[in-house]
CHARMM-style PDB file with segment names, atoms N, HN, CA, C and O in Angstrom:
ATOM      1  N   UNK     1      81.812  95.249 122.431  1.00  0.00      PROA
ATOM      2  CA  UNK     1      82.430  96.381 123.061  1.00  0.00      PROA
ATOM      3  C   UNK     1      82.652  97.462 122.009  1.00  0.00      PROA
ATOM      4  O   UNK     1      83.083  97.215 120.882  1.00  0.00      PROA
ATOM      5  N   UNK     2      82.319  98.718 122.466  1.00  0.00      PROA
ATOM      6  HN  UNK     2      81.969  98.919 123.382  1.00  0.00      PROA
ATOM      7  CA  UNK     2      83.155  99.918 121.550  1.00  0.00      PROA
ATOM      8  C   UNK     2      83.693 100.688 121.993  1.00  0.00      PROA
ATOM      9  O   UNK     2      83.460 101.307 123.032  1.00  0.00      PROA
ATOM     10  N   UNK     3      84.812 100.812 121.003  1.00  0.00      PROA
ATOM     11  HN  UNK     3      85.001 100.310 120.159  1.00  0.00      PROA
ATOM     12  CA  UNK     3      85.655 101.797 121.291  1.00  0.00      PROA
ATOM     13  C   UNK     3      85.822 102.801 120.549  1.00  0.00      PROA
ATOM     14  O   UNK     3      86.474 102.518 119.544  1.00  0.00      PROA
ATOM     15  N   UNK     4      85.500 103.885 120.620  1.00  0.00      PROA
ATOM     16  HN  UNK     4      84.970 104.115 121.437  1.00  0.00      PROA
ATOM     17  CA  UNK     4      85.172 104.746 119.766  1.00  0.00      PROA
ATOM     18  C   UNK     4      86.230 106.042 119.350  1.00  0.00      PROA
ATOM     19  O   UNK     4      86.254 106.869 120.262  1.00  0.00      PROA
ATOM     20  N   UNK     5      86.904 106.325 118.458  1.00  0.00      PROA
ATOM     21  HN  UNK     5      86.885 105.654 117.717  1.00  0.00      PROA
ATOM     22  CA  UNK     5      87.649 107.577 117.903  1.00  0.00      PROA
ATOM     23  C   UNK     5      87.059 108.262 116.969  1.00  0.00      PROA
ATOM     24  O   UNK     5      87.077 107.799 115.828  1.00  0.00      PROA
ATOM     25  N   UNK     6      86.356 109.600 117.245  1.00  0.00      PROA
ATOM     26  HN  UNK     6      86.341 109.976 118.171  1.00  0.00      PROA
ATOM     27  CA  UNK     6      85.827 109.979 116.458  1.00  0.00      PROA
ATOM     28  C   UNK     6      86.711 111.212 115.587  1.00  0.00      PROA
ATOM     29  O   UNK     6      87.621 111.851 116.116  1.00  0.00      PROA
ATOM     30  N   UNK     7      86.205 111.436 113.989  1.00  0.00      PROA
ATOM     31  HN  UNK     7      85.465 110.918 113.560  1.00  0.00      PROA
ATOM     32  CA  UNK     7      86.875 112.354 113.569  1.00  0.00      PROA
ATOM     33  C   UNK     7      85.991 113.038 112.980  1.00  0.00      PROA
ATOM     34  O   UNK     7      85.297 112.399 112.189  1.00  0.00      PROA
ATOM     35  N   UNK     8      85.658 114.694 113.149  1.00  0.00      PROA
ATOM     36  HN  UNK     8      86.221 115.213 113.791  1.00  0.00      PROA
ATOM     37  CA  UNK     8      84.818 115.280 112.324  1.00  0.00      PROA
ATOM     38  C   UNK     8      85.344 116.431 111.278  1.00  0.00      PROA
ATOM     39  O   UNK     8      86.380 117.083 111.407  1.00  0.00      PROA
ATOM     40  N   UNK     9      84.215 116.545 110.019  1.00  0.00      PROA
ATOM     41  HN  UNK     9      83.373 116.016 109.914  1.00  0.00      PROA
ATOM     42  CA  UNK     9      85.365 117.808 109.482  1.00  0.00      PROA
ATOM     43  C   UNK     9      84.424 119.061 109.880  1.00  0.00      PROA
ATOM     44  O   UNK     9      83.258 119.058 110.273  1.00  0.00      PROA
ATOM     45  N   UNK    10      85.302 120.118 109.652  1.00  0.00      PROA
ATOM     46  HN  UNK    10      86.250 120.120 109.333  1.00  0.00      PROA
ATOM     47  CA  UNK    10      84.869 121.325 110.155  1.00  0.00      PROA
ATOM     48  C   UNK    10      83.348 121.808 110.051  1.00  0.00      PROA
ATOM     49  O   UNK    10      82.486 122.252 110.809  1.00  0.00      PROA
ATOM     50  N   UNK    11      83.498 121.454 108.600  1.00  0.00      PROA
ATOM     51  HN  UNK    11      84.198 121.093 107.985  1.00  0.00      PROA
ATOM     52  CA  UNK    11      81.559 121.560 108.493  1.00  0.00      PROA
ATOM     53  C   UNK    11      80.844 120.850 108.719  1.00  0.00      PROA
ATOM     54  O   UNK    11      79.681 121.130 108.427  1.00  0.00      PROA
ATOM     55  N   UNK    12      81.051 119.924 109.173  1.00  0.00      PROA
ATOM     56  HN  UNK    12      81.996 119.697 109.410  1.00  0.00      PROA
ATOM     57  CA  UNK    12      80.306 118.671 110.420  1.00  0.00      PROA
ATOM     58  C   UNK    12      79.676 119.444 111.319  1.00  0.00      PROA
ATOM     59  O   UNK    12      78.498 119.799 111.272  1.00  0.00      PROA
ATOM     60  N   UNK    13      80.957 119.853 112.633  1.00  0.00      PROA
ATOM     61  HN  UNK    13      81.913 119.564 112.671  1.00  0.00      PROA
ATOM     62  CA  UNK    13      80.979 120.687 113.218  1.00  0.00      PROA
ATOM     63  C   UNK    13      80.354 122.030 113.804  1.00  0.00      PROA
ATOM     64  O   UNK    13      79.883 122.325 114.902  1.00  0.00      PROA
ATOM     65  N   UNK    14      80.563 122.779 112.506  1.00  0.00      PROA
ATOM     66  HN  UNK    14      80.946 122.539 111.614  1.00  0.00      PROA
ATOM     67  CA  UNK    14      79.713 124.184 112.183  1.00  0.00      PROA
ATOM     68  C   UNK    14      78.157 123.904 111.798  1.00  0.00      PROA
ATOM     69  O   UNK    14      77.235 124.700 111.980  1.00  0.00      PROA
ATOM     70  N   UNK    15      78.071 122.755 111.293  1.00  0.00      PROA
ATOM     71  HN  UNK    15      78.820 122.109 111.145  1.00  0.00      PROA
ATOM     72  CA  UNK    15      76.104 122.500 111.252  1.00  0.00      PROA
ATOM     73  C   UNK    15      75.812 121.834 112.394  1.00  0.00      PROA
ATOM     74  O   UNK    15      74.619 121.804 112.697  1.00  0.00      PROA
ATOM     75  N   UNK    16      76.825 121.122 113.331  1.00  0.00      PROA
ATOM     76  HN  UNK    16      77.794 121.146 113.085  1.00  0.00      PROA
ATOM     77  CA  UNK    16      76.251 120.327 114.517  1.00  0.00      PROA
ATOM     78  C   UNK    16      76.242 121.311 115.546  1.00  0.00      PROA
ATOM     79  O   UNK    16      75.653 121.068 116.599  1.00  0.00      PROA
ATOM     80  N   UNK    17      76.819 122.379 115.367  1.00  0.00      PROA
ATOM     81  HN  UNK    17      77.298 122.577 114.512  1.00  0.00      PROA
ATOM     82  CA  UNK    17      76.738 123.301 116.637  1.00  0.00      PROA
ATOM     83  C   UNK    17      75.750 123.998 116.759  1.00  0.00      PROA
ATOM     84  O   UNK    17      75.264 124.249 117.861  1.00  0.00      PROA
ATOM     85  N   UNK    18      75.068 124.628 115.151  1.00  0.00      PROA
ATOM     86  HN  UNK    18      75.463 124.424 114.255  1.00  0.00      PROA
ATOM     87  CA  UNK    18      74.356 125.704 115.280  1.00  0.00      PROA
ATOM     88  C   UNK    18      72.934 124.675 115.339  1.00  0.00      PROA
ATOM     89  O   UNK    18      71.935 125.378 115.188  1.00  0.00      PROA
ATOM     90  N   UNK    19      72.649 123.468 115.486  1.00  0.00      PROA
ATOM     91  HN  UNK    19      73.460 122.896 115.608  1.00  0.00      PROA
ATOM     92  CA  UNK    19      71.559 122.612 115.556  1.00  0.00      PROA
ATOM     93  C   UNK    19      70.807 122.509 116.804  1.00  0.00      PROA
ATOM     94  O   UNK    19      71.417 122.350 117.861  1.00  0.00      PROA
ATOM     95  N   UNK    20      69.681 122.577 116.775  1.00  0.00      PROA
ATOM     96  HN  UNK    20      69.185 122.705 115.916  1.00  0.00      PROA
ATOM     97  CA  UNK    20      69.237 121.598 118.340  1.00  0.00      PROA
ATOM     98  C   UNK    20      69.689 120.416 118.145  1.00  0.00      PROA
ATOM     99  O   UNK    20      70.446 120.121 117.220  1.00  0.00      PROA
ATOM    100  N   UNK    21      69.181 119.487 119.167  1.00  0.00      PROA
ATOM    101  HN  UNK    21      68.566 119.727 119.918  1.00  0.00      PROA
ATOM    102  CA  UNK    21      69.624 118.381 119.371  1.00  0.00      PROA
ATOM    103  C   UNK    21      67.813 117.776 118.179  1.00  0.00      PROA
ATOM    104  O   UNK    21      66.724 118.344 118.098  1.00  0.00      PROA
ATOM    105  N   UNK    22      68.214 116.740 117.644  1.00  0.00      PROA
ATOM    106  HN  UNK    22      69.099 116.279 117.709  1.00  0.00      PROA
ATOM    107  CA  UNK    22      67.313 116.039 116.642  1.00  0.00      PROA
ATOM    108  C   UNK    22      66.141 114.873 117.880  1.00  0.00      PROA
ATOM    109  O   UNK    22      66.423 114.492 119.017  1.00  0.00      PROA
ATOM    110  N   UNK    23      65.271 114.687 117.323  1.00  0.00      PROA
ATOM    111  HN  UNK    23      65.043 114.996 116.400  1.00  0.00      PROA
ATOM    112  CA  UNK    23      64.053 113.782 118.325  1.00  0.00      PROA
ATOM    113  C   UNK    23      64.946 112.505 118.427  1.00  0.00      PROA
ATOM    114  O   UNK    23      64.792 112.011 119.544  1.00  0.00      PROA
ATOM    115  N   UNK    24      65.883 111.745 117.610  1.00  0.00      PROA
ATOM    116  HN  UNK    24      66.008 112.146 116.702  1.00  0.00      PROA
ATOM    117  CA  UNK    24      66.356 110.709 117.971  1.00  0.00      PROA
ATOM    118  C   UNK    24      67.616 110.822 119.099  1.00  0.00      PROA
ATOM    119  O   UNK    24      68.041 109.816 119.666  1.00  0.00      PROA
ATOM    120  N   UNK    25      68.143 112.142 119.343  1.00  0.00      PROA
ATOM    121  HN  UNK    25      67.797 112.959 118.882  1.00  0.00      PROA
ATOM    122  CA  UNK    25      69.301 112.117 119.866  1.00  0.00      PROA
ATOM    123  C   UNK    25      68.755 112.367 121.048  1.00  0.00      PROA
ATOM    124  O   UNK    25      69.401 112.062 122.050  1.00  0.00      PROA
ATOM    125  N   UNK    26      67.391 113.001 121.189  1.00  0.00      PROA
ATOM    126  HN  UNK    26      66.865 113.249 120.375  1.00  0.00      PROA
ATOM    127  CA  UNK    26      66.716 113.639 122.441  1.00  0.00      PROA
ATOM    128  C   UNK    26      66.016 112.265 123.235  1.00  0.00      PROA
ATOM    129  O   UNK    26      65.923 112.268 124.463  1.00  0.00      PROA
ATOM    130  N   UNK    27      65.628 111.323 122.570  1.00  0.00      PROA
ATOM    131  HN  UNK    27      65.704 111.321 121.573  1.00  0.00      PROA
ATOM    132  CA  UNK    27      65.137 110.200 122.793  1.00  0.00      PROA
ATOM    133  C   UNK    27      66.393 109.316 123.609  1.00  0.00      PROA
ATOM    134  O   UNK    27      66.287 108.910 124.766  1.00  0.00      PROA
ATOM    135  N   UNK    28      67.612 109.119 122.717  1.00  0.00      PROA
ATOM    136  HN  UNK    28      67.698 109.448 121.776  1.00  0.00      PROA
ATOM    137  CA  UNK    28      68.368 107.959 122.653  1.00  0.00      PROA
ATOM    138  C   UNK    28      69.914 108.922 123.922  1.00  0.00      PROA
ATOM    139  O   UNK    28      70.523 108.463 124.888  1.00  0.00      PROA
ATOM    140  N   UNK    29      69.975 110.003 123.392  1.00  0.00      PROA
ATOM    141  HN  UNK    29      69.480 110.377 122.607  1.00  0.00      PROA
ATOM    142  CA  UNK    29      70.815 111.005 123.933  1.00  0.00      PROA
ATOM    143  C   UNK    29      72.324 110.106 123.501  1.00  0.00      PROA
ATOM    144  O   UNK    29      73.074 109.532 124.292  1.00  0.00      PROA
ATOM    145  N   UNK    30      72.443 110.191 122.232  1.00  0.00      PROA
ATOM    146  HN  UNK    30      71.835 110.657 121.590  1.00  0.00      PROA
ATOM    147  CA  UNK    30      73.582 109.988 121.563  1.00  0.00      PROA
ATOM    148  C   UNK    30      73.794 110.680 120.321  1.00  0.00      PROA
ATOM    149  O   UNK    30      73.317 110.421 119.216  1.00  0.00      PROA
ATOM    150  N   UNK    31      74.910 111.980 120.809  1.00  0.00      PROA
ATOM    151  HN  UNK    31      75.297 112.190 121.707  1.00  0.00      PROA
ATOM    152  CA  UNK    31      75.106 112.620 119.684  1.00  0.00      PROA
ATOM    153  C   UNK    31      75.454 112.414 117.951  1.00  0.00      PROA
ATOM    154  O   UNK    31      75.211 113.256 117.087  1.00  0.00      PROA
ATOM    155  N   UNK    32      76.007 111.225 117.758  1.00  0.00      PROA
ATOM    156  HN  UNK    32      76.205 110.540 118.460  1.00  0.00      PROA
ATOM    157  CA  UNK    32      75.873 110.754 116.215  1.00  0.00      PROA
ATOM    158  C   UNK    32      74.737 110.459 115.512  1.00  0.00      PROA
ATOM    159  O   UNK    32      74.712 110.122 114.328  1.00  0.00      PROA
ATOM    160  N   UNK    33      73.465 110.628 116.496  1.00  0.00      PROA
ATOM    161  HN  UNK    33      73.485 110.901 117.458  1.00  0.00      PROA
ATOM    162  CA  UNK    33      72.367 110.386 115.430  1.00  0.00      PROA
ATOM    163  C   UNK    33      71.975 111.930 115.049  1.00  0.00      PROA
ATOM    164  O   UNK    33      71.237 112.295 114.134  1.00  0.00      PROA
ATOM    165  N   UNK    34      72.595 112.646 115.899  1.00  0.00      PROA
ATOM    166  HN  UNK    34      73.195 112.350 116.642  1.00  0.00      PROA
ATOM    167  CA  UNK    34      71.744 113.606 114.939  1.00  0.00      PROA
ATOM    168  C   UNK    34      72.833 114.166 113.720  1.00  0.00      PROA
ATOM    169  O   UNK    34      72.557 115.156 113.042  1.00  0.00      PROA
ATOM    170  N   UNK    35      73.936 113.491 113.569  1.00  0.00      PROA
ATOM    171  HN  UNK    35      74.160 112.686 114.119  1.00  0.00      PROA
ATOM    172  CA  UNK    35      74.783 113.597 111.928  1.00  0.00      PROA
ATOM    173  C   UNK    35      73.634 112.955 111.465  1.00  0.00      PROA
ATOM    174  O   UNK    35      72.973 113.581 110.636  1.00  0.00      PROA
ATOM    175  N   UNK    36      73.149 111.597 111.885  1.00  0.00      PROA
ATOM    176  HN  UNK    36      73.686 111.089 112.559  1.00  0.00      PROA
ATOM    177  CA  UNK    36      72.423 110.826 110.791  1.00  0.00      PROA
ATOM    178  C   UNK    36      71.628 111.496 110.730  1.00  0.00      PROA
ATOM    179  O   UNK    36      71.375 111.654 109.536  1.00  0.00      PROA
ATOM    180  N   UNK    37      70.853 112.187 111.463  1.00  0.00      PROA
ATOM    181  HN  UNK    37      71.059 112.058 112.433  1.00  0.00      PROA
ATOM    182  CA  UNK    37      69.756 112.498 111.185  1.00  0.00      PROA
ATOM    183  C   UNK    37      69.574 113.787 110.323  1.00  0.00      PROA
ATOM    184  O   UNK    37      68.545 114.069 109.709  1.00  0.00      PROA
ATOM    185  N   UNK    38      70.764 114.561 110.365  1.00  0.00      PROA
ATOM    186  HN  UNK    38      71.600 114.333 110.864  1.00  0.00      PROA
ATOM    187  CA  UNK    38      71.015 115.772 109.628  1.00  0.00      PROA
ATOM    188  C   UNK    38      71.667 115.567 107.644  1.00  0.00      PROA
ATOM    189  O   UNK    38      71.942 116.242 106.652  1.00  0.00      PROA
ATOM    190  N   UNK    39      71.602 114.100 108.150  1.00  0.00      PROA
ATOM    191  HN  UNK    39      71.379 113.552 108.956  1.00  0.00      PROA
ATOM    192  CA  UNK    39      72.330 113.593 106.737  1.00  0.00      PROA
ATOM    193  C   UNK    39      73.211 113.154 106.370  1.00  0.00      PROA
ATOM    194  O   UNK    39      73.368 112.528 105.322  1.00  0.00      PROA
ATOM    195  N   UNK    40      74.194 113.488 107.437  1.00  0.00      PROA
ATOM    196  HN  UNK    40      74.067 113.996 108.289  1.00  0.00      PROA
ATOM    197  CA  UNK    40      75.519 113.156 107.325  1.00  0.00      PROA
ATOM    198  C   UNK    40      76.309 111.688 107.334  1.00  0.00      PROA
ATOM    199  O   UNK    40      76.568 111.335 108.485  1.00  0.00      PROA
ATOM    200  N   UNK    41      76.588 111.099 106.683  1.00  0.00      PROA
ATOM    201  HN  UNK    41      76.379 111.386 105.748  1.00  0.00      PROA
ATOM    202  CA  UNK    41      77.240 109.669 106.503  1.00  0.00      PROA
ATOM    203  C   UNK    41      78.203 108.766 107.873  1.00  0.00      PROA
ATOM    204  O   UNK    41      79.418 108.921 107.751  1.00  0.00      PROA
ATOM    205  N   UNK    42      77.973 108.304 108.515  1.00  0.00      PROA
ATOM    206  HN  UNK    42      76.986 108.178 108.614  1.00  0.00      PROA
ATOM    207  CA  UNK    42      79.102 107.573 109.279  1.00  0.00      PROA
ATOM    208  C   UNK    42      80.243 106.699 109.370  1.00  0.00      PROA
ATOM    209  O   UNK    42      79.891 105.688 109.978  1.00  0.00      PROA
ATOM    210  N   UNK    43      81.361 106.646 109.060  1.00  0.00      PROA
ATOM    211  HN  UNK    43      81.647 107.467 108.565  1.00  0.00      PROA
ATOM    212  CA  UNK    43      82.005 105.294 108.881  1.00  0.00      PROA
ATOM    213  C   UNK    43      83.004 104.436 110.044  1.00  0.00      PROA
ATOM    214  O   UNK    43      84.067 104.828 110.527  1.00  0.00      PROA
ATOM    215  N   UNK    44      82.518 103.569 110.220  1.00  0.00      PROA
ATOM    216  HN  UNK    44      81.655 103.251 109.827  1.00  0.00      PROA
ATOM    217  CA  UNK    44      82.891 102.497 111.119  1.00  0.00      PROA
ATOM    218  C   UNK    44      83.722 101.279 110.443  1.00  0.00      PROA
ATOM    219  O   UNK    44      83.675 100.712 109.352  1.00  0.00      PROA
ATOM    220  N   UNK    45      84.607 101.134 111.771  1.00  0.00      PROA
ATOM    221  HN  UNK    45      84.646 101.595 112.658  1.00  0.00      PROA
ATOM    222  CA  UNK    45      85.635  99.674 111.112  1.00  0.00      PROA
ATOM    223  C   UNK    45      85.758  99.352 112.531  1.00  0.00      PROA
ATOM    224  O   UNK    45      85.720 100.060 113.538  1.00  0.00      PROA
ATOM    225  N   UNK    46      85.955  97.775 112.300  1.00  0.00      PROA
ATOM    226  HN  UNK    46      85.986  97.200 111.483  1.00  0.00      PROA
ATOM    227  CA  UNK    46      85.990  96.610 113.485  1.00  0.00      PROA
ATOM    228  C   UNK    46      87.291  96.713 113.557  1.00  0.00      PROA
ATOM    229  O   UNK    46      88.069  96.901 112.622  1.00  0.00      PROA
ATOM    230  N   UNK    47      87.614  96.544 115.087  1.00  0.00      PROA
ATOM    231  HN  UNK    47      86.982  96.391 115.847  1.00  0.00      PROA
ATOM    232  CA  UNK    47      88.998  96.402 115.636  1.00  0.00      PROA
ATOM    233  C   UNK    47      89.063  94.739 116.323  1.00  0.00      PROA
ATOM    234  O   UNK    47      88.238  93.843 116.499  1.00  0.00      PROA
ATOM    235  N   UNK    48      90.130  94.874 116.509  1.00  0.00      PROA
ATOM    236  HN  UNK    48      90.800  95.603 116.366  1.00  0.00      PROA
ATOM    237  CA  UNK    48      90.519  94.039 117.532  1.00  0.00      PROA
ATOM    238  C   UNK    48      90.969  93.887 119.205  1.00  0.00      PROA
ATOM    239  O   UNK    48      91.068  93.022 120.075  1.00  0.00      PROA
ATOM    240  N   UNK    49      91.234  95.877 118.932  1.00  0.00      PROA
ATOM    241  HN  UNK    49      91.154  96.580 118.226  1.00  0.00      PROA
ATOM    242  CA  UNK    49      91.573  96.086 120.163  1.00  0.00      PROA
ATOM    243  C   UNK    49      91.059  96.556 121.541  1.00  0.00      PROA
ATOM    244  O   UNK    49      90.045  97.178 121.858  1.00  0.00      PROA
ATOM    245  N   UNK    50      92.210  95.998 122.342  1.00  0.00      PROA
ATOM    246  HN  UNK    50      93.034  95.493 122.084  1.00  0.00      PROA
ATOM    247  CA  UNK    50      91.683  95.677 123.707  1.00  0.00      PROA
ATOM    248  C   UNK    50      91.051  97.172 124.426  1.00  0.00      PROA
ATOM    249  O   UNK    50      91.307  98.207 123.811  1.00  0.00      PROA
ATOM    250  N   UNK    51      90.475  97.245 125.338  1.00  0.00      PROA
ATOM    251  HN  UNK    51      90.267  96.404 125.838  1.00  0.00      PROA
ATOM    252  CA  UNK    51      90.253  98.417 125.966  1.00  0.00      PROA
ATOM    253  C   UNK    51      90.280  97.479 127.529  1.00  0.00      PROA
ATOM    254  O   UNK    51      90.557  96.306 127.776  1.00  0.00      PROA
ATOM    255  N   UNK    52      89.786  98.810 128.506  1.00  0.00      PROA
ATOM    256  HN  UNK    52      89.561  99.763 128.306  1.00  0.00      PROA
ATOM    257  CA  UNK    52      89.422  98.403 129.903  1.00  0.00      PROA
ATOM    258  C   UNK    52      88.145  99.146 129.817  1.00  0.00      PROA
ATOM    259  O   UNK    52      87.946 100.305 129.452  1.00  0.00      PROA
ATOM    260  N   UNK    53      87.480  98.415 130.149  1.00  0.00      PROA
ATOM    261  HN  UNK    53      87.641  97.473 130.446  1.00  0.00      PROA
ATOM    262  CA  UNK    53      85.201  99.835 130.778  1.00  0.00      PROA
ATOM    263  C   UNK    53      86.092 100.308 131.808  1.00  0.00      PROA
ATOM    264  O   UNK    53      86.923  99.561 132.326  1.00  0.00      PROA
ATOM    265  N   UNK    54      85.919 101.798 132.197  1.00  0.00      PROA
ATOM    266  HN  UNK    54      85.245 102.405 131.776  1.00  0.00      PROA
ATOM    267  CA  UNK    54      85.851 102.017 133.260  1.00  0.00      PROA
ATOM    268  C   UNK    54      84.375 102.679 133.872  1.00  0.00      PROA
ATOM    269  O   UNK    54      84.255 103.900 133.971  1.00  0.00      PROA
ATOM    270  N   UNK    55      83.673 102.081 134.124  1.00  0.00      PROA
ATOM    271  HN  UNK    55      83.770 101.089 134.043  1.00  0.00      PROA
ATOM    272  CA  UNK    55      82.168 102.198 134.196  1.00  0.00      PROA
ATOM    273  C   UNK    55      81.524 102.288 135.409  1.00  0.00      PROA
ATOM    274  O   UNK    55      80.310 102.397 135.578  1.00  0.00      PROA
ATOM    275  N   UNK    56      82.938 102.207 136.781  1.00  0.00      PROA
ATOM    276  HN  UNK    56      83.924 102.119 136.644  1.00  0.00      PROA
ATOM    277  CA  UNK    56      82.601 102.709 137.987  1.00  0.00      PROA
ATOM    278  C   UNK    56      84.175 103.321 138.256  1.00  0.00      PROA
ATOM    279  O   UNK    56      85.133 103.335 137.483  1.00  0.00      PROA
ATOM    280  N   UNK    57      84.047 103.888 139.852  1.00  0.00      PROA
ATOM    281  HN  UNK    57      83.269 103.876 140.480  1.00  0.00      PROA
ATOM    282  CA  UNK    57      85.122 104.677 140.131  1.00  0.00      PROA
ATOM    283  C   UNK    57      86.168 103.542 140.299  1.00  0.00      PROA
ATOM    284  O   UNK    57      87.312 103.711 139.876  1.00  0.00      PROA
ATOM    285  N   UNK    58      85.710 102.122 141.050  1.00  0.00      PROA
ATOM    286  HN  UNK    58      84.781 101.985 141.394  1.00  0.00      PROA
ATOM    287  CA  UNK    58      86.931 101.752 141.180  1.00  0.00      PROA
ATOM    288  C   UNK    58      87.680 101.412 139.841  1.00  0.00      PROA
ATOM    289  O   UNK    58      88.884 101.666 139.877  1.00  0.00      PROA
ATOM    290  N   UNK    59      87.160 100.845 138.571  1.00  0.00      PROA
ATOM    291  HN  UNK    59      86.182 100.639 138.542  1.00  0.00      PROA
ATOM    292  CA  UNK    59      87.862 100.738 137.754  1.00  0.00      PROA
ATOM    293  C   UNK    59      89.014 101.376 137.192  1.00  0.00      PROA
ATOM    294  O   UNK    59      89.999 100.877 136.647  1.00  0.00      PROA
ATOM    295  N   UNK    60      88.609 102.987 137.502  1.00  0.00      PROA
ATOM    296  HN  UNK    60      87.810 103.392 137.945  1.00  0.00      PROA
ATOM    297  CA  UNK    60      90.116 103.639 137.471  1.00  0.00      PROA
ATOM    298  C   UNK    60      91.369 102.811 137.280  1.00  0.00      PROA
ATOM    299  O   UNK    60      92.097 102.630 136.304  1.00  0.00      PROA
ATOM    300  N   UNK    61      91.390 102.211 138.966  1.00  0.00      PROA
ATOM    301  HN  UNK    61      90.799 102.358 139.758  1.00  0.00      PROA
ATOM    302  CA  UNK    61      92.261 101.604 140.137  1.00  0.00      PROA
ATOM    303  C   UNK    61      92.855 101.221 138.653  1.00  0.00      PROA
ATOM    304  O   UNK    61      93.640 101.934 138.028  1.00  0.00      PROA
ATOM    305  N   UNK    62      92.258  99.775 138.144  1.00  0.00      PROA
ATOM    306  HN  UNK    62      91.620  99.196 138.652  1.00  0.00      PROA
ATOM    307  CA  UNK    62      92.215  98.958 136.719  1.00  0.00      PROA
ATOM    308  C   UNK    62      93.581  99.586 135.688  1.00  0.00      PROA
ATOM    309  O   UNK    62      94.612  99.061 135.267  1.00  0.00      PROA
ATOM    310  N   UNK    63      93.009 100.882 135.561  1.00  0.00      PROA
ATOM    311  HN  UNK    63      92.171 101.308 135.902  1.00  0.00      PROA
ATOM    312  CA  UNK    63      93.270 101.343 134.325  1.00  0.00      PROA
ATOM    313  C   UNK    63      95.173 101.932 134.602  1.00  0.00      PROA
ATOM    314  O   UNK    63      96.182 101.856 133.901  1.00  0.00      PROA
ATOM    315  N   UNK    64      94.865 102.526 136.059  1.00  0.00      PROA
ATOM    316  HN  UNK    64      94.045 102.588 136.629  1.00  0.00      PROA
ATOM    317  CA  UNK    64      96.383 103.140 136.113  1.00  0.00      PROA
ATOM    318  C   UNK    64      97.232 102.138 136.761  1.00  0.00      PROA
ATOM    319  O   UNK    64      98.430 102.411 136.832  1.00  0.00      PROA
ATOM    320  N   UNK    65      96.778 100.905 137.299  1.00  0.00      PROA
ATOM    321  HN  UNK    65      95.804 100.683 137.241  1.00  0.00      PROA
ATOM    322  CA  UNK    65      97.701  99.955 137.501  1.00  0.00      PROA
ATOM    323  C   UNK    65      98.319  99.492 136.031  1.00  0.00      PROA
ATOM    324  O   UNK    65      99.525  99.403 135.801  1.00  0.00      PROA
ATOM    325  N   UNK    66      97.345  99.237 135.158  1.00  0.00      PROA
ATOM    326  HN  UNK    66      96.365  99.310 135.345  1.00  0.00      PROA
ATOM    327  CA  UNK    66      98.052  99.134 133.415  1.00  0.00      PROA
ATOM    328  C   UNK    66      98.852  99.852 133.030  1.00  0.00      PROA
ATOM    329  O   UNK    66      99.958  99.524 132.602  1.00  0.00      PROA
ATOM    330  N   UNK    67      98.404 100.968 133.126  1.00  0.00      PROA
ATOM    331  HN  UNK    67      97.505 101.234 133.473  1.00  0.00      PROA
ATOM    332  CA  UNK    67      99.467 102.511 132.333  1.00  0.00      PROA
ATOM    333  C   UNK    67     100.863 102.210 133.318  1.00  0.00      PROA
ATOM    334  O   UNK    67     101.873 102.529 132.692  1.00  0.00      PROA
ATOM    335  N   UNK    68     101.121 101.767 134.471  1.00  0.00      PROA
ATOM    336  HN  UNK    68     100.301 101.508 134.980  1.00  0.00      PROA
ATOM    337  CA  UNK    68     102.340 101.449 135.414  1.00  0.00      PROA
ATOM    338  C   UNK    68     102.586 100.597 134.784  1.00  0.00      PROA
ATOM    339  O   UNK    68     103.782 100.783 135.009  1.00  0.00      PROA
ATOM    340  N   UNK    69     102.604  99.016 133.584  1.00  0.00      PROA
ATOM    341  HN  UNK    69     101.633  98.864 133.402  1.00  0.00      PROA
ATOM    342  CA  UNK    69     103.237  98.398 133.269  1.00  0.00      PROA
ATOM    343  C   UNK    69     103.583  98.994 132.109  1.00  0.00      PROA
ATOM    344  O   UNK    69     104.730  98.730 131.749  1.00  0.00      PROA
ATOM    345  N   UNK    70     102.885  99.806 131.316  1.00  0.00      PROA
ATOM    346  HN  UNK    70     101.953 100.021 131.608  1.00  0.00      PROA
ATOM    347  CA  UNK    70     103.663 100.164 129.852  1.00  0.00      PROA
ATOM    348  C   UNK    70     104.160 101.527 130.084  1.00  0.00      PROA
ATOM    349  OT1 UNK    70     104.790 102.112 129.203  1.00  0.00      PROA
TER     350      UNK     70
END
C-alpha cells in the first residue's frame, strides 16, 4: 500500500511547471517521474501506517464512519 505525502521545494516546482510532461510520465501518467526524469532525487521512508483505499464511491461511506469515531 502507499501512502503518499509529498514535499517539494520551490525550485522543484518552478522547473516542474514550466516542463512538458517527460515520455515516462506520458507513458506511465505519474507525475514523479518526470522529477526523475528531470534529475531530481526522491526520498522515500516505510511506514507503518494505516490508511483506508477509497477507490470507489462507496468507500467514502468507510472513511467518514471512521472520522465519527475519532
Amino acid at each position: 500500500m502507499q501512502v503518499p505525502a509529498y514535499g517539494y521545494t520551490s525550485e522543484a516546482l518552478n522547473v516542474f511547471s514550466k516542463t512538458e510532461k517527460t515520455i515516462n510520465e506520458k507513458f506511465e501518467d505519474v507525475e514523479l517521474l518526470r522529477f526523475i526524469d528531470l534529475g531530481f532525487k526522491l526520498k522515500m521512508i516505510e511506514t507503518n501506517a494505516a490508511s483506508i483505499a477509497v477507490d470507489f464511491h462507496e468507500d467514502v461511506l468507510k472513511v467518514e464512519q471512521y472520522l465519527a469515531l475519532i
